[in-house]
C-alpha positions in Angstrom: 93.7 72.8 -33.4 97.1 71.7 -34.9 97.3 70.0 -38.0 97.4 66.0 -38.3 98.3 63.4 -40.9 94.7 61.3 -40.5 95.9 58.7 -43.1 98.6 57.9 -40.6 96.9 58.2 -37.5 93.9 55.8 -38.7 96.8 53.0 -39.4 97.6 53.2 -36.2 94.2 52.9 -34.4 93.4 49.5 -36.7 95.9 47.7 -34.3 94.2 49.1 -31.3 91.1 48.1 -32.5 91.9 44.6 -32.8 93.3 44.7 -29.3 90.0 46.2 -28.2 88.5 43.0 -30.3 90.8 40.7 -28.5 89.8 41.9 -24.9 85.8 40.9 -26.0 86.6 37.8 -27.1 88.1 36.5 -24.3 85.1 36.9 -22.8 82.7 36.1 -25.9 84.8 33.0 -25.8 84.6 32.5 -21.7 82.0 31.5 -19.5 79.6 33.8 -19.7 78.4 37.7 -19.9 78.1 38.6 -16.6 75.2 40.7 -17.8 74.9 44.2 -15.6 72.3 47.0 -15.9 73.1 50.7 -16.3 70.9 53.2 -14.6 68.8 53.6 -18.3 68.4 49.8 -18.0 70.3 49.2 -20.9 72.9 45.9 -20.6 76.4 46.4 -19.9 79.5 43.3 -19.8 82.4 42.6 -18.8 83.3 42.5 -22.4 82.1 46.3 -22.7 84.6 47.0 -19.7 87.4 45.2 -20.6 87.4 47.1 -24.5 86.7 49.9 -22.4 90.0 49.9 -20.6 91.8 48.5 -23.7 90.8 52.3 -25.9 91.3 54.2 -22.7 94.7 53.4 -22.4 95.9 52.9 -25.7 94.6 56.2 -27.4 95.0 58.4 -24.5 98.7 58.6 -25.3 98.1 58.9 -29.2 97.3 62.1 -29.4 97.9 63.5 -25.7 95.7 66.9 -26.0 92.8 64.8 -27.7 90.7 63.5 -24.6 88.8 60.1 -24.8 84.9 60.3 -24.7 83.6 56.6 -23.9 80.2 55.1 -23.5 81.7 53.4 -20.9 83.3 56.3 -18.6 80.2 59.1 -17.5 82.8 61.4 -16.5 84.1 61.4 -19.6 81.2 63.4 -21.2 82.3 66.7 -20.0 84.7 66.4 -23.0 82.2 66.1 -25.7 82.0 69.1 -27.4 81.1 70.8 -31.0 84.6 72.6 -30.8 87.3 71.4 -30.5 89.0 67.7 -31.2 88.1 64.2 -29.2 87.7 60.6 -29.8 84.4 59.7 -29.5 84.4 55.1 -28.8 81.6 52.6 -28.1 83.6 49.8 -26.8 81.3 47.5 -27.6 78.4 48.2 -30.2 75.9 45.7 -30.2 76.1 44.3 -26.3 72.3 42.9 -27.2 74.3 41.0 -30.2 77.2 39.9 -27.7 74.6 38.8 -25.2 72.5 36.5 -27.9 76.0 35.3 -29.2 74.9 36.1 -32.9 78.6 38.0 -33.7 77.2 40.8 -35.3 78.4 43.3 -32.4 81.3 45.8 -33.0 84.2 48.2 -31.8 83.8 52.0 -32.8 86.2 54.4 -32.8 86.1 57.5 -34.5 87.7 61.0 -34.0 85.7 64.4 -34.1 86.6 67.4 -34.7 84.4 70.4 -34.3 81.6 68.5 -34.5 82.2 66.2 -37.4 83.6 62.8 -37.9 86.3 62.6 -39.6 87.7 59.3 -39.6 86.8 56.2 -37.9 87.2 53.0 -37.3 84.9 49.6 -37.0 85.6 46.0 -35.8 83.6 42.5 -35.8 86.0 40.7 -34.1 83.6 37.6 -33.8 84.1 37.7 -37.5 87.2 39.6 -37.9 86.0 42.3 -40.5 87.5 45.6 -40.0 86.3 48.8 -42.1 87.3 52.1 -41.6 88.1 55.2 -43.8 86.6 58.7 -43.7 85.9 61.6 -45.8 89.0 62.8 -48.1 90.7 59.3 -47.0 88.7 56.9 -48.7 86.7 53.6 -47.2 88.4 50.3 -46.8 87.5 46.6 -45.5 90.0 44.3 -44.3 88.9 40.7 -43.6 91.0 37.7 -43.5 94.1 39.2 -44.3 93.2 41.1 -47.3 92.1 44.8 -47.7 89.9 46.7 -50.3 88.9 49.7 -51.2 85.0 49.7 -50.4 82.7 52.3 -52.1 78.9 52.5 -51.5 76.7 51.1 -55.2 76.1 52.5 -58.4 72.0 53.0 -59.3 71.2 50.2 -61.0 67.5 50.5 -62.9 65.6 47.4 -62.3 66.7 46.6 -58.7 64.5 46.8 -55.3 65.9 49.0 -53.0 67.7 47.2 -50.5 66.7 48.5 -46.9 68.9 47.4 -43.5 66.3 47.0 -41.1 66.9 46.0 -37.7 63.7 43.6 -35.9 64.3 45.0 -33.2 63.7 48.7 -34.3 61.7 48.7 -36.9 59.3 50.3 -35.7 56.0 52.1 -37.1 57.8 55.5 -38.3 60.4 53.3 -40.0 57.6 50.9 -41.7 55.8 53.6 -43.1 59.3 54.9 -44.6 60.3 51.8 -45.9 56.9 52.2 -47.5 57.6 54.8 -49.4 60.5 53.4 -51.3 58.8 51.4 -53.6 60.2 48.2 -54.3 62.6 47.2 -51.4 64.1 44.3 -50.3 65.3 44.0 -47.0 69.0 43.3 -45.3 69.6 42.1 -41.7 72.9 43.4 -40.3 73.7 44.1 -36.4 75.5 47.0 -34.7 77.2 49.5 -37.2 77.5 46.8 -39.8 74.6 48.2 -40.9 76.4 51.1 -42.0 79.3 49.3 -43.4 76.5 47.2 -45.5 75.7 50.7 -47.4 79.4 51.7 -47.2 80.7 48.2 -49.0 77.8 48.1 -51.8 75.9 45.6 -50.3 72.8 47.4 -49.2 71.5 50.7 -50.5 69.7 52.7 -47.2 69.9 52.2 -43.7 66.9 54.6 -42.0 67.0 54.5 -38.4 63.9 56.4 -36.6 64.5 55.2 -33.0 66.8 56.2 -30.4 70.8 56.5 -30.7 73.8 57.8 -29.1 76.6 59.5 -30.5 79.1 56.9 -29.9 76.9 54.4 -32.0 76.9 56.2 -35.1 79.9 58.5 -35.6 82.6 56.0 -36.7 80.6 53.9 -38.7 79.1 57.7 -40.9 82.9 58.8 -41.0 83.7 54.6 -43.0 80.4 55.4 -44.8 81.4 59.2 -46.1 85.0 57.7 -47.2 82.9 55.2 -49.2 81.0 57.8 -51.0 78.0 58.0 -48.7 76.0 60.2 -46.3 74.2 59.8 -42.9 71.9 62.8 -42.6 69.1 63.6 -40.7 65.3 63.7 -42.0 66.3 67.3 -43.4 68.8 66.2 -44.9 71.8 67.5 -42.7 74.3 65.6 -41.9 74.4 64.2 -38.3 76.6 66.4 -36.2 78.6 65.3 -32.7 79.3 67.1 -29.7 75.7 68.2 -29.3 74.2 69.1 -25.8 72.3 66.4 -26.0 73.9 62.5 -26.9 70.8 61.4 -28.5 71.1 61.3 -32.0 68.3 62.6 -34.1 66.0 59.9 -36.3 68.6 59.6 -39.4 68.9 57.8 -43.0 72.3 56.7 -43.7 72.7 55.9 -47.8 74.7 55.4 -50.9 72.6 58.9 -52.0 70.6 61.5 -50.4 68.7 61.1 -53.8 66.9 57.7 -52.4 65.2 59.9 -49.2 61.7 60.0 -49.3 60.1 63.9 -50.5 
């Protein structure tokens, strides 16, 4: 692969994006979903299609022998690989979130390269918080105007552990791992905010035993790695992209590997 200048190319995806974030809104902000069902029965927009479009056209020309994997496009599958460079996008994280009109619902865009995300990008545009970052480059938020540099906490003796925990996943395996972190307290996030809540300081562990895709966790673990993190599997590898099968494995994502259970 040739060599590129990542620092430069993520500035340039953080307009795209927002343009990405625009397209949703116009139809957050319309009359309605126009709810469709995939052939795994999972919900698919209007909004999903119209981000969809927005990536497709905008990063294809970006880096023009990188090609564009999207939840949205099956054919597009045949280019994720654990060689090789590709974006990997989910238009629109979250289309549960968009549906029930709670904002928490997100645009992901990250870029792999033989098998690891390396940088990527994250956008609320119902709340116009954008994070992104990635190992070597550092982790930043952007909201309102004004952008920081975001690293995941410091221990702090005393504390509960504070667990993202989605109601709608938390399952029995993830109970019984929440159990064994002692003292926790728990933080509600949508989408991969839950990621950027580790990434930012504001939660500590994020496990997630119950069914992903690629395209939902790769550019939220490249904003968490920037910020000092880790998203790993439950032997403590980190989660990989371009696998034969787009089903991520059951994962912990965390300001330290030291806070998995034994």
């Amino acid at each position: 692969m040739r060599q590129i200048n990542r620092q430069a190319l993520v500035e340039q995806l953080l307009p795209m994006a927002r343009a990405a974030g625009s397209a949703i809104m116009s139809v957050y902000d319309g009359s309605g979903a126009n709810v469709q069902h995939k052939d795994d029965a999972s919900p698919v927009t209007e909004a999903d299609l119209a981000a969809h479009r927005v990536l497709g056209t905008q990063l294809t020309p970006l880096l023009p022998d990188c090609p564009v994997v999207s939840e949205e496009d099956s054919a597009s599958q045949v280019y994720r690989r654990n060689t090789g460079r590709f974006w990997l996008v989910d238009p629109l994280d979250g289309t549960k979130e968009f549906i029930a009109g709670n904002g928490e619902f997100t645009v992901n865009i990250a870029l792999i390269e033989d098998g690891h995300s390396v940088l990527g990008v994250v956008y609320a545009p119902a709340i116009d918080a954008l994070y992104y970052g990635g190992a070597g480059l550092g982790a930043f938020r952007c909201i309102g105007g004004q952008t920081t540099a975001i690293k995941v906490a410091a221990a702090q003796t005393g504390r509960a552990c504070r667990v993202v925990a989605s109601k709608s996943h938390l399952n029995d395996a993830t109970r019984s791992l929440i159990d064994c972190l002692g003292e926790v307290s728990l933080v509600q996030a949508g989408s991969s905010l839950k990621f950027c809540r580790v990434a930012e300081g504001e939660a500590d562990i994020y496990p997630r035993l119950a069914p992903t895709c690629e395209w939902d966790t790769a550019a939220a673990q490249a904003v968490l790695e920037g910020a000092g993190g880790a998203v790993v599997n439950l032997h403590g590898l980190p989660l990989r992209y371009g696998k034969a099968e787009v089903l991520n494995p059951s994962f912990i994502a965390t300001r330290n590997t030291a806070l998995m259970p034994a």
